[in-house]
C-alpha positions in Angstrom: 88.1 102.3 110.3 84.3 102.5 109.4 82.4 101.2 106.2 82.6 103.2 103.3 79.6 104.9 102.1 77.9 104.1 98.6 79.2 107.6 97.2 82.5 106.8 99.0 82.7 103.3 98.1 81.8 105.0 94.1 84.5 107.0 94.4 87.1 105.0 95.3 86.4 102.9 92.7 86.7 105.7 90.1 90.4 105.5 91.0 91.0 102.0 91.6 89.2 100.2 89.3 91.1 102.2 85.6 93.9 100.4 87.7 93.7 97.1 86.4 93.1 97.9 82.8 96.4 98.6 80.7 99.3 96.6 82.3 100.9 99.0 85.0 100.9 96.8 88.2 102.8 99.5 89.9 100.2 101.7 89.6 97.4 99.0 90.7 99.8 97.8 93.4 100.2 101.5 94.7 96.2 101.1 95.9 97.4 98.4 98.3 99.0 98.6 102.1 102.2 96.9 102.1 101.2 93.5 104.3 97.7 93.3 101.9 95.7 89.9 101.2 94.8 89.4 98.1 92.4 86.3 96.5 91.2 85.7 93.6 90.1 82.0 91.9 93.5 81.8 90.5 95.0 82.3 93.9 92.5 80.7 96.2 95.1 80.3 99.2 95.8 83.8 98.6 98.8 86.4 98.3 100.6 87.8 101.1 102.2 91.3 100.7 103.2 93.7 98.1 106.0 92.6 97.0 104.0 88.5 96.3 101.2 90.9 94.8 103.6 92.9 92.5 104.9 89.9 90.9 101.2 88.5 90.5 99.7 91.7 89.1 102.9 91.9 86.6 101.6 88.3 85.1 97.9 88.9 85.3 97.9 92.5 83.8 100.4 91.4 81.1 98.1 88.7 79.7 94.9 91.1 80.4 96.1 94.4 79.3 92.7 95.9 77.4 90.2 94.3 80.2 88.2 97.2 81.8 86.7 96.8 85.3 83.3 99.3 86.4 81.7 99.4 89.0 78.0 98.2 89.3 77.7 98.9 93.0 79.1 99.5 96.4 77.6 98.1 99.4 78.9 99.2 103.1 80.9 96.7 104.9 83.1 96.5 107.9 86.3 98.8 107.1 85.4 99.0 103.2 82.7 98.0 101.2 81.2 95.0 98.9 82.3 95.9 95.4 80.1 94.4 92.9 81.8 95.1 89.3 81.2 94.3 85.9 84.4 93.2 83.8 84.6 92.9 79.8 87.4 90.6 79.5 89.2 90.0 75.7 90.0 86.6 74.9 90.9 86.3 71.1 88.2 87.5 69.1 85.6 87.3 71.6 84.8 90.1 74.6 83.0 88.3 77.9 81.3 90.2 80.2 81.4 88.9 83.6 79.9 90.2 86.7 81.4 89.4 90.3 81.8 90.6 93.8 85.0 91.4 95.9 85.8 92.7 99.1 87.6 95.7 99.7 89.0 96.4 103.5 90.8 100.0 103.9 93.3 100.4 106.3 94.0 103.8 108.6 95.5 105.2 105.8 93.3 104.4 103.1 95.0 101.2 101.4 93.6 98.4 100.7 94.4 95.7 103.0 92.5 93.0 101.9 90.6 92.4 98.8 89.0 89.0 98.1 88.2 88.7 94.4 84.7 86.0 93.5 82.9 85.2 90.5 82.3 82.1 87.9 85.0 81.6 85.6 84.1 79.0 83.9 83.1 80.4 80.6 86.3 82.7 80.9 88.3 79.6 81.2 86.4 77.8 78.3 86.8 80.5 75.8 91.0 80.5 76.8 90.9 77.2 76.4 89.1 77.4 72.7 91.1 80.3 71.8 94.3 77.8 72.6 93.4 74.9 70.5 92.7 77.6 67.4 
């Protein structure tokens, strides 16, 4: 596989990205190749397959169903690209806005096969935690 492009990395997030916002894991989990890595900073040792993903996307979408993910920017990298994204996240009353970067490694047929998920979380886990003692 080769990097993706910045119009190809774009578009590819066009699709993907709608993906995480309104609790269908299925459809986000379609996106992936069936032996993908997954990490995020609530997973730091990572996930292992679709069926381990499945079950984690099912928990994370359900307590995250009207988050939206864009894209800010896609910069070429071996077998994918750098995703930077911006991310308005709900919690309670409030609406964060958070801004990461993940990777995102296609395999041969397109899938992703290994997407590594980084950012600060800190105010995201302050405001849960405020939100909980309300």
């Amino acid at each position: 596989m080769r990097s993706l492009g910045k119009d190809e990395a774009r578009q590819f997030a066009l699709s993907w990205l709608p993906a995480w916002t309104g609790n269908d894991p299925e459809r986000l989990v379609s996106f992936y190749a069936d032996d993908a890595y997954y990490l995020d900073p609530g997973v730091p040792d990572g996930i292992n397959g679709k069926p381990a993903l499945l079950a984690y996307f099912s928990r994370l979408l359900a307590y995250n169903p009207h988050w939206v993910w864009t894209q800010v920017e896609g910069i070429p990298m071996e077998d994918g690209f750098l995703n930077k994204w911006h991310a308005t996240i709900p919690v309670g009353d409030k609406i964060l806005s958070i801004t990461g970067v993940c990777l995102v490694q296609l395999d041969a047929q397109g899938k992703i096969r290994r997407n590594e998920v980084y950012f600060d979380r800190s105010n995201l886990l302050a405001e849960i935690a405020s939100q909980r003692k309300r």
